[in-house]
Backbone as CSV, one residue per row, in Angstrom:
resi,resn,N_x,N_y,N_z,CA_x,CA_y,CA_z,C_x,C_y,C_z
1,UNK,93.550,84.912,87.911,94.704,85.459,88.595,95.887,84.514,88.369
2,UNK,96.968,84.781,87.882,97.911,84.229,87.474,98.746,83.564,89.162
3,UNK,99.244,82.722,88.839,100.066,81.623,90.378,100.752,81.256,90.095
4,UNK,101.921,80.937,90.928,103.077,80.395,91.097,102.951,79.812,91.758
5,UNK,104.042,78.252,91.587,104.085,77.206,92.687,105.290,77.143,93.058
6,UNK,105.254,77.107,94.548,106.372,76.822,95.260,106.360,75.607,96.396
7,UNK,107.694,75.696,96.999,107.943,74.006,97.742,106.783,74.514,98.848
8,UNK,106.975,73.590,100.159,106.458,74.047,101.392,106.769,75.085,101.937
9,UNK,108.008,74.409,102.240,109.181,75.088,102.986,109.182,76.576,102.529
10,UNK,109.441,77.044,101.724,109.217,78.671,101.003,107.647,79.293,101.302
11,UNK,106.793,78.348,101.223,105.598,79.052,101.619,105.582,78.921,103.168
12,UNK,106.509,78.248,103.973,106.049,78.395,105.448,106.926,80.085,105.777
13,UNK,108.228,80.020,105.007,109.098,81.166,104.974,107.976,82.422,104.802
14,UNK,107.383,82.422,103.589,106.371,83.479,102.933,105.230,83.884,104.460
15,UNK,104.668,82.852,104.614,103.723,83.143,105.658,104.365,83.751,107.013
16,UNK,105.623,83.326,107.395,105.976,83.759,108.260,106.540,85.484,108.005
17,UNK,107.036,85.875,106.642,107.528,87.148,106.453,106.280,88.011,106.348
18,UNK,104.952,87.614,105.950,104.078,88.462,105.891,103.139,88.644,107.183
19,UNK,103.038,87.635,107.888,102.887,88.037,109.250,103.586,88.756,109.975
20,UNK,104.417,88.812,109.958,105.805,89.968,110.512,105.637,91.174,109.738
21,UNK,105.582,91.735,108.712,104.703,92.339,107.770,103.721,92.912,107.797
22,UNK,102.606,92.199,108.362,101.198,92.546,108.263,100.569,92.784,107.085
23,UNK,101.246,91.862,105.971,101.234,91.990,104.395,100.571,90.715,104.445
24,UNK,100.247,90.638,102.854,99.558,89.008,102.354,101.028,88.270,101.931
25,UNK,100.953,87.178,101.568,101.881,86.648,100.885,101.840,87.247,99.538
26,UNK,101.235,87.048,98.897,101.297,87.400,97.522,102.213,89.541,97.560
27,UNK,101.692,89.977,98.748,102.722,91.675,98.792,103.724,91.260,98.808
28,UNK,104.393,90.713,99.477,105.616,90.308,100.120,106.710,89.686,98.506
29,UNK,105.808,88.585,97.859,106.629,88.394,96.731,106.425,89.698,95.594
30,UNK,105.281,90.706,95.525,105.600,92.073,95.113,106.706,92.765,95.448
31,UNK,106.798,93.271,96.588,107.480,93.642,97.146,109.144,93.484,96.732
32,UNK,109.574,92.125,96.939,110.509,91.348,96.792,111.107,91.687,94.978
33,UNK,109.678,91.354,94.181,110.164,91.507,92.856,110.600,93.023,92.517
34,UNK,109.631,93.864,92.880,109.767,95.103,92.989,111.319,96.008,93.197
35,UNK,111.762,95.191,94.462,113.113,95.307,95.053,114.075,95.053,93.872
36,UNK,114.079,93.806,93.423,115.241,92.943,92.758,115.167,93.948,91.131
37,UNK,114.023,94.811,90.939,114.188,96.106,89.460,115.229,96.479,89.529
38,UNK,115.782,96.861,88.405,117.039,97.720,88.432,116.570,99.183,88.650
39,UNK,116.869,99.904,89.346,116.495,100.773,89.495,116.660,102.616,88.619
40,UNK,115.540,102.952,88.184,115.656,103.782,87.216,116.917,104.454,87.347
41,UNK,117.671,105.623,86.713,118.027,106.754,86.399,117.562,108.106,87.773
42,UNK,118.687,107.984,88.568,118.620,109.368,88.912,118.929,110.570,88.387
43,UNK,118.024,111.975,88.662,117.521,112.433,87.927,119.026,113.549,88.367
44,UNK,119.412,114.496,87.245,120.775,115.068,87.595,120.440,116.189,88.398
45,UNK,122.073,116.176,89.144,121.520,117.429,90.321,120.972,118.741,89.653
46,UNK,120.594,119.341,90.888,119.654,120.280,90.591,120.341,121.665,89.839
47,UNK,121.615,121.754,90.144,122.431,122.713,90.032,123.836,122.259,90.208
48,UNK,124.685,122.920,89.362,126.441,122.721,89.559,126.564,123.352,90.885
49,UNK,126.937,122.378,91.485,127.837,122.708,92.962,127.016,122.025,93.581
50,UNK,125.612,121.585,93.698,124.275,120.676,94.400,124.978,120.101,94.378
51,UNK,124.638,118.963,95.807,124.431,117.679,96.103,123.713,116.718,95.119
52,UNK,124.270,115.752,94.936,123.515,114.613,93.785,122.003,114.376,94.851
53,UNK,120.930,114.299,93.892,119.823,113.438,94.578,119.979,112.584,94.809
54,UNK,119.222,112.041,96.252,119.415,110.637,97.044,117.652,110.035,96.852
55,UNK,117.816,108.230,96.228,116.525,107.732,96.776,116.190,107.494,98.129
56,UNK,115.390,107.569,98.225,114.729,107.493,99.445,113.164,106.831,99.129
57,UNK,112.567,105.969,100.112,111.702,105.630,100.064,110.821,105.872,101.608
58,UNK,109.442,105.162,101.952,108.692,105.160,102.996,107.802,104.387,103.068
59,UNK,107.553,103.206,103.741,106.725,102.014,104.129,105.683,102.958,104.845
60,UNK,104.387,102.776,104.412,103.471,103.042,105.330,101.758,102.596,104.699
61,UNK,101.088,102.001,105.902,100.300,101.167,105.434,100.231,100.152,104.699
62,UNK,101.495,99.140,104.399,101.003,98.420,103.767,101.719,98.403,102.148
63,UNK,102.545,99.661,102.353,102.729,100.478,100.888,103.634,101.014,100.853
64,UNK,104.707,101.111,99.858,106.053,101.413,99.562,105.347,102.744,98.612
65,UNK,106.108,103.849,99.181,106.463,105.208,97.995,107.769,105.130,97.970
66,UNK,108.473,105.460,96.902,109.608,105.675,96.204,109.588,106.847,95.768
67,UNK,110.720,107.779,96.024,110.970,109.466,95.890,112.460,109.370,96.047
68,UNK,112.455,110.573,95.820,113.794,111.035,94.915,114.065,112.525,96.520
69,UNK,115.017,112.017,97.039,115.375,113.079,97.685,116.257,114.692,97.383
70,UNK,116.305,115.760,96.824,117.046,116.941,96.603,117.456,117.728,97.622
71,UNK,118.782,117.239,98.014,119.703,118.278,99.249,119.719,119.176,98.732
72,UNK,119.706,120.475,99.819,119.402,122.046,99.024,118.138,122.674,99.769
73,UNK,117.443,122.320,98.802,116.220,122.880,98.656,115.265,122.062,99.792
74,UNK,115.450,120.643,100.263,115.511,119.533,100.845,113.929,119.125,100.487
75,UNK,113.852,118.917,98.794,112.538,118.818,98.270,112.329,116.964,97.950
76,UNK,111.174,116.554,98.495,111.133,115.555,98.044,109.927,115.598,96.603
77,UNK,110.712,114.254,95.586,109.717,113.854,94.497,109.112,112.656,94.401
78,UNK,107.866,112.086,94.617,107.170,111.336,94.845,107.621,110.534,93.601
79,UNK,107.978,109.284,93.345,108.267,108.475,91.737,107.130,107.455,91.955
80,UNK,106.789,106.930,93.083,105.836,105.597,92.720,104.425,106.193,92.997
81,UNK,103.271,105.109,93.012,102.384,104.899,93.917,101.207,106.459,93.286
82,UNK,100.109,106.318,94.046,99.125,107.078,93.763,99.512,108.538,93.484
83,UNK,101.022,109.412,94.406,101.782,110.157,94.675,102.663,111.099,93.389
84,UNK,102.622,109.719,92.833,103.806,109.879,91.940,103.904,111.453,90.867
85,UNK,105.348,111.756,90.524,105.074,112.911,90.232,104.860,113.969,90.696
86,UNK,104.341,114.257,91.972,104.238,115.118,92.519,105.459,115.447,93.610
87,UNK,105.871,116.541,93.782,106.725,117.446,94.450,106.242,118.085,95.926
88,UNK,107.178,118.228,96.983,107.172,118.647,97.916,108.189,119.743,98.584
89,UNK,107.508,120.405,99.211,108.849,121.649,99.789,109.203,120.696,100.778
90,UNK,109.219,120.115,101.209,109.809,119.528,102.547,109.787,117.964,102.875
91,UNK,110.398,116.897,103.395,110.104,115.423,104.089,108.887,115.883,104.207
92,UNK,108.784,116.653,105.402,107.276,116.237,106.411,106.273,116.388,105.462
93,UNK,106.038,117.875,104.440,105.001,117.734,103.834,104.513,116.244,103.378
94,UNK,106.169,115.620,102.300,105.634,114.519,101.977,105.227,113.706,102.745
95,UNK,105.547,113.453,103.650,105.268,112.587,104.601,103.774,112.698,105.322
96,UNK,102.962,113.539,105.009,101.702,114.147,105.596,100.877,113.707,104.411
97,UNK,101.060,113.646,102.915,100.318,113.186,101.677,100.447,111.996,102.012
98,UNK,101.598,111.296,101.705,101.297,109.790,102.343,100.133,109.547,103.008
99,UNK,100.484,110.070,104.356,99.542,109.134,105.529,98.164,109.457,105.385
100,UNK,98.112,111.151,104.563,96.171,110.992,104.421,95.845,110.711,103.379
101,UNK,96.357,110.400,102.339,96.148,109.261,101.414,95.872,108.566,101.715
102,UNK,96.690,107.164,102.322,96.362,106.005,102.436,95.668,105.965,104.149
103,UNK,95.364,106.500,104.996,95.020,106.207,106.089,94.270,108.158,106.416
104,UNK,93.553,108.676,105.497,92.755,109.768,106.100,91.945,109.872,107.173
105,UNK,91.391,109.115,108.294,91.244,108.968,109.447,92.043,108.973,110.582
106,UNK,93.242,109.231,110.296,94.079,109.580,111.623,94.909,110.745,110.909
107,UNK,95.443,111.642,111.943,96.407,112.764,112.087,97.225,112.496,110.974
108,UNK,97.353,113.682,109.907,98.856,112.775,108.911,100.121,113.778,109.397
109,UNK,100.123,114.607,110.875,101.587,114.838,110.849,102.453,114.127,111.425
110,UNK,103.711,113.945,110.463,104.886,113.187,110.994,106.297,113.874,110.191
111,UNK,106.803,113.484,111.261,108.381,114.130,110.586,108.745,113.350,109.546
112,UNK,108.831,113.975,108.574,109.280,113.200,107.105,110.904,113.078,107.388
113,UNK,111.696,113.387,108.552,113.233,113.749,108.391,113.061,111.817,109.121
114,UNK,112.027,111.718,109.773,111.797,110.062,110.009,111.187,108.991,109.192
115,UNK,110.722,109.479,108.961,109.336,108.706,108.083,110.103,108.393,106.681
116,UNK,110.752,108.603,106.779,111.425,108.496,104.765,112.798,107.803,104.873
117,UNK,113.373,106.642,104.525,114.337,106.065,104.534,115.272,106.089,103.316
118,UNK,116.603,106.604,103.501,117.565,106.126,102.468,117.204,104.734,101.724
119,UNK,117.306,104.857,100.974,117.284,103.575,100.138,118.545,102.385,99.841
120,UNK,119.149,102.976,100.041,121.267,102.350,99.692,121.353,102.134,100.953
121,UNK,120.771,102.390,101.684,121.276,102.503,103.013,120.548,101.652,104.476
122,UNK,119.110,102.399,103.699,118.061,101.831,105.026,118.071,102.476,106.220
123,UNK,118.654,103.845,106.269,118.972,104.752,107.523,117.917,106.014,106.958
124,UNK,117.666,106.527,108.259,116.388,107.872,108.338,116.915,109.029,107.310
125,UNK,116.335,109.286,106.769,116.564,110.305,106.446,117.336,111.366,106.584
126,UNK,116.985,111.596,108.160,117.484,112.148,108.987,118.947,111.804,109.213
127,UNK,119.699,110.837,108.892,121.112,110.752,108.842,121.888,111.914,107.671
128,UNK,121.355,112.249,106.624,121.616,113.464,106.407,121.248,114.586,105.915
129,UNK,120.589,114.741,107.173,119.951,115.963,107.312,120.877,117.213,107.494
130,UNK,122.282,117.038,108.233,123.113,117.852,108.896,123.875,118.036,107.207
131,UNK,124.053,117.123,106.385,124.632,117.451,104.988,123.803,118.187,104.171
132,UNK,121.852,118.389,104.355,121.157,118.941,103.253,121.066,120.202,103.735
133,UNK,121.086,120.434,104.823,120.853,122.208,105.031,122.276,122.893,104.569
C-alpha cells in the first residue's frame, strides 16, 4: 500500500477531521484529493430554452456520489461511485438507490430535494427547487 509522510501536527489535524467525519484518515485525504480534480465538463442543457445542468452531489455512509442535476424534467444523473451512469426521474428516487445500496438494512426513503447538495454552493438542493419546476 503506497504512504505518505507527513509532520505531526497535520496528522493530529487528519485524526481530528476524520473523527468528526466518522471517516479513516486515509478517506479524508481521498476525499480532499478528489475535491482539489478539476472538475469534468458539464454535460449541455437538455434543450434550447432549459436551464443549464447543476452538480450536485450527496454524502452518505461514508461516501460521496457525484450527479449531474437537470432542471425541467428535475432528473438526476448519477457520475461517480457504484451508481454511476445511471439516471433518475426524480432527487428522491436517487436518493433511495443511494441509501439501499450502501446501507440496505434500513428504510431508503428520503427526500432527495434534501439529501443532494449543490456543489458550487453546498446548499440543499432544495434551494432550487422553486427555479426547477
Amino acid at each position: 500500500m503506497p504512504q505518505i509522510e507527513i509532520d505531526d501536527a497535520t496528522d493530529r489535524l487528519l485524526e481530528f477531521a476524520a473523527s468528526i467525519a466518522g471517516l479513516s484518515k486515509g478517506q479524508v485525504v481521498a476525499r480532499l484529493v478528489e475535491q482539489s480534480q478539476p472538475a469534468a465538463a458539464l454535460p449541455p442543457a437538455v434543450a434550447d430554452g432549459e436551464p443549464d445542468p447543476v452538480r450536485v452531489h450527496a454524502d452518505y455512509a461514508g461516501h460521496r456520489t457525484q450527479a449531474i442535476f437537470i432542471p425541467g424534467p428535475n432528473r438526476i444523473e448519477i457520475t461517480s461511485g457504484p451508481l454511476a451512469d445511471r439516471a433518475f426521474r426524480t432527487p428522491s428516487e436517487a436518493a433511495r438507490a443511494i441509501v439501499a445500496h450502501y446501507n440496505p438494512d434500513v428504510s431508503p426513503h428520503r427526500n432527495g430535494w434534501a439529501f443532494f447538495l449543490v456543489s458550487a454552493t453546498g446548499a440543499s438542493l432544495q434551494s432550487l427547487r422553486h427555479r426547477a419546476s
